[in-house]
Steps between C-alpha positions, in 0.01 A plus 500: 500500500448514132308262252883411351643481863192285563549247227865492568470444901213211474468369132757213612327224276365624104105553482397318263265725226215315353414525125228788452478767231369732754523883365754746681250783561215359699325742728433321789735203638328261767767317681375163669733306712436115540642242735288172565183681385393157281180524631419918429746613212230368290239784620755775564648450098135511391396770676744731367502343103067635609586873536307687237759794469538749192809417511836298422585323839786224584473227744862414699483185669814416771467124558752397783552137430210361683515134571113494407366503158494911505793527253343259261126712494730802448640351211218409354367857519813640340441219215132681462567836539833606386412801366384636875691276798886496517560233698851493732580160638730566843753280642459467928838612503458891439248420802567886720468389832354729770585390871625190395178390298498423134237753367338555167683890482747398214227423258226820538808734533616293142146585370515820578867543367372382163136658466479726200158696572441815578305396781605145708212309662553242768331156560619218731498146298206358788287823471288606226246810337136538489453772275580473162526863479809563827760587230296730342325689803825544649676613159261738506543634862899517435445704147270740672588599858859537637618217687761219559266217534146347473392233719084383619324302704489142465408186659654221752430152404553181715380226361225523353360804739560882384516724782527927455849604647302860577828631568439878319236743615391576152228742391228314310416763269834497372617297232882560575655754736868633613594326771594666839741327703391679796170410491608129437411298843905487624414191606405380133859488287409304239183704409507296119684246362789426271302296238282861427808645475532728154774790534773683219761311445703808511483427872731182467813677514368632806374199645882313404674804685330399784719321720195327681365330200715243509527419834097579637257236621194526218633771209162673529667571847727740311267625188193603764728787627724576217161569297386754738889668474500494116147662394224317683261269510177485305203269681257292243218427658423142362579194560736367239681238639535168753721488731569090585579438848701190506652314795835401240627855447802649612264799726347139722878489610511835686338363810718205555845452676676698764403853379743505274293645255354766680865633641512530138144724440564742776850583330316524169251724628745701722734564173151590217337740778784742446540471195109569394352729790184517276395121593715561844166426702422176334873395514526568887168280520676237384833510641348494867313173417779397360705546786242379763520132303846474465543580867193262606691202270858513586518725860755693424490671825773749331257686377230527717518878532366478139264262602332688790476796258330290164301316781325880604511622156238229411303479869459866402356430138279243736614195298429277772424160292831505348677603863301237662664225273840601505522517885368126487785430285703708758408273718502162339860568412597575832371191648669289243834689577438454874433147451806429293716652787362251770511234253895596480 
């Protein structure tokens, strides 16, 4: 699909543009996407009006018609800064949903649709940066070495307490590095995270031709392997952003229900492991988990030949914590269906 076959597929309801004077030719466009954030677009806007760059950036905000006060800090903003933020105020009717969940995928894709940089940088609405100087370090990586994408380090916070993901083996003498995918951990998929996300837009035509985009759980989901496809991916070693882990997001939803969800993953996985056999180790990692839950939720004993064989896939990776809690769940769904049929 197309940007134009995009717009004309999901742009149901009109976007509403507001006022800026923000210049045409910026050369970096950070895209931040904010839904019910009233109580963190405040730091994530600041953070990125703080980057010290030598040069012109623009700020694209997609507000999805929060119910909170988000839309009205937002505003504000634009009112400040209209020569930097454009500021699109979505209707929850051009909503994309993704196995029958609203999702936020209308407005990023939007964002990304309408950036004018050379470069696009990405930064969720309830995250924010720590160094004033992201833009311009990774700028600098992009100019110099030949790549699709920069990403780095950064931190989880909860709460108040920052933890260290420690997800990529990283050489400490290094300042940035080309990453390997083979010598990611293929247990580890998302080895960064969307908000350090900086990339060429030229990729966007790329990223809207992939059918995947508009239908995967978590976009990153998508952009991890379709970076590695498209020139590679260059590793900052610094931690330049926070990563919120909320309990109000659409990822807390995954767990719940009848597996739904997970049915879902392992056909997502299944479908992006042949398509990028670069990040094929990583994918299969994660479409055997995602198997072994949906199986463990719903029993579907139609496919337990799949589930024998994603069940030794990870005893031989010795992942016995996560095997040890889905065969509880095994079996606390079997004694509720057993008791339902004597109840009957």
């Amino acid at each position: 699909m197309k940007i134009k076959s995009f717009r004309n597929s999901y742009h149901r309801i009109p976007v509403i543009e507001h006022d800026n004077i923000v210049p045409h030719n910026p050369m970096v466009s950070v895209c931040v996407q904010a839904y019910q954030h009233e109580s963190y677009i405040h730091d994530c806007i600041q953070s990125i009006l703080s980057q010290k760059t030598n040069f012109k950036f623009e700020i694209l905000i997609g507000e999805d018609q929060s119910s909170d006060k988000t839309r009205d800090i937002c505003k504000d903003y634009a009112k400040k800064y209209p020569e930097v933020i454009r500021l699109f105020l979505h209707h929850r009717g051009n909503n994309i949903r993704i196995n029958n969940m609203r999702t936020g995928r209308f407005n990023i894709l939007y964002n990304l649709a309408s950036a004018n940089g050379k470069y696009i940088a990405l930064c969720d609405g309830d995250d924010y940066w720590i160094d004033d100087y992201k833009l311009e370090k990774q700028f600098h990586i992009s100019e110099n070495k030949n790549c699709a994408a920069v990403v780095s380090d950064y931190f989880y916070k909860n709460g108040k307490q920052f933890t260290d993901p420690n997800k990529m083996p990283a050489p400490p003498d290094q300042n940035y590095f080309r990453v390997d995918a083979y010598q990611i951990p293929e247990e580890v998929y998302h080895f960064s995270h969307l908000s350090t996300f900086f990339f060429e837009r030229s990729l966007v035509n790329k990223i809207f031709s992939e059918p995947w985009t508009f239908k995967s759980w978590g976009l990153d989901t998508v952009l991890t392997p379709l970076f590695f496809k498209y020139g590679g991916v260059m590793y900052l070693n610094e931690k330049t952003a926070v990563y919120r882990i909320r309990g109000t997001g659409q990822s807390s939803k995954k767990e719940g229900g009848k597996g739904s969800i997970h049915k879902y993953k392992y056909l997502q996985y299944k479908a992006l492991k042949v398509k990028y056999p670069t990040f094929k180790r990583n994918i299969a990692f994660e479409q055997n988990i995602a198997l072994i839950k949906y199986f463990s939720r719903s029993l579907d004993f139609s496919i337990i030949g799949d589930f024998y064989y994603s069940f030794s896939f990870m005893l031989s990776k010795s992942n016995l914590r996560f095997l040890k809690s889905e065969i509880k769940k095994i079996i606390k769904n079997l004694g509720n269906k057993l008791i339902k049929r004597i109840g009957h």
